[in-house]
Every structure is written in structure tokens, then in C-alpha cells.
N, C-alpha and C positions, 0 to 999 in steps of 0.2 A: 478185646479178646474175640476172636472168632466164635461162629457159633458151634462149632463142633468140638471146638475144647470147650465154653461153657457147657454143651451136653455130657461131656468124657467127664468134666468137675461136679457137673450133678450130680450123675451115677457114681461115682465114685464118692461122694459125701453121704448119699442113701447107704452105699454098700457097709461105710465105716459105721453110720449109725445104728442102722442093722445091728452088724458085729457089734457097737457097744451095746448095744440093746440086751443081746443075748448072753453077753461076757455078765452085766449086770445083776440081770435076773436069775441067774443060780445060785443058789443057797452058799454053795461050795464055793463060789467064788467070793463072797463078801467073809465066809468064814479065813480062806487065805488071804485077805486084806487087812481084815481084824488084825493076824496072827504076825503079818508083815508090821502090821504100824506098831503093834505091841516090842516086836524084834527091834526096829526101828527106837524105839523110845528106851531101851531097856541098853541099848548099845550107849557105850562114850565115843564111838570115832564111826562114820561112815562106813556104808559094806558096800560091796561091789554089784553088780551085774547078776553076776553067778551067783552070787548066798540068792538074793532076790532073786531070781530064775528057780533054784532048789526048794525054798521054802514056798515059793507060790504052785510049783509042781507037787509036792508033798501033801499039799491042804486039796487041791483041787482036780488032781491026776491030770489036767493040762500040759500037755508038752509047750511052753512058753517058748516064743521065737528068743534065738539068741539076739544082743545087742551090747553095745561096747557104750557103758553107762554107769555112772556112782550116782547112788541115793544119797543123801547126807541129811541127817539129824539135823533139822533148823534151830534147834533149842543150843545148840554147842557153839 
């Protein structure tokens, strides 16, 4: 790998850590995870993209990026 794409991949793994960093540290954010895994547990079949999108937006006022994705209940 060149050295400028291993720089462009450094920065870029700093930037994500960062951003997890700070996703982590809010109170609000671990309160819509909670509220998700609970959703999650409390469900019989899979939800989509979007319920997760609304329920993590609801708990945390975060406009979540959309994404074309199923959760699924491991337990089922």
C-alpha cells in the first residue's frame, strides 16, 4: 500500500474513532441502545432499518444516517 493511502487510512480510522468516541459518551446515546436492545428482545421477528433509525432518533434527538439493513433477534 502506498504511503498516502496508508496516511488517508490513518486519518480516517482517527476520524471514526473520534466519532465513536463521542457517539459513546452521551448519556442519551447508551439510553437509545438500552431502549433498542430492549425493542429488540421484546420483538418475535426481525425490524428493519427504519424502526431502528426511529427509535434510536426518538431516545437521542440524533438524525441517524439512513442505511439499507435488518437487525435480527439472535435468540429466534
Amino acid at each position: 500500500m502506498p504511503d498516502s493511502r496508508k496516511k488517508e487510512r490513518n486519518e480516517k480510522l482517527t476520524e471514526l474513532f473520534g466519532k465513536a468516541f463521542e457517539f459513546i459518551n452521551e448519556y442519551s446515546t447508551w439510553s437509545g441502545i438500552s431502549r433498542l436492545a430492549n425493542h429488540i428482545l421484546e420483538k418475535n421477528h426481525s425490524i428493519d432499518c427504519e424502526e431502528v433509525i426511529r427509535l434510536l432518533d426518538e431516545e437521542t434527538g440524533l438524525q441517524t444516517r439512513r442505511h439499507s439493513m435488518t437487525f435480527y433477534n439472535p435468540a429466534l
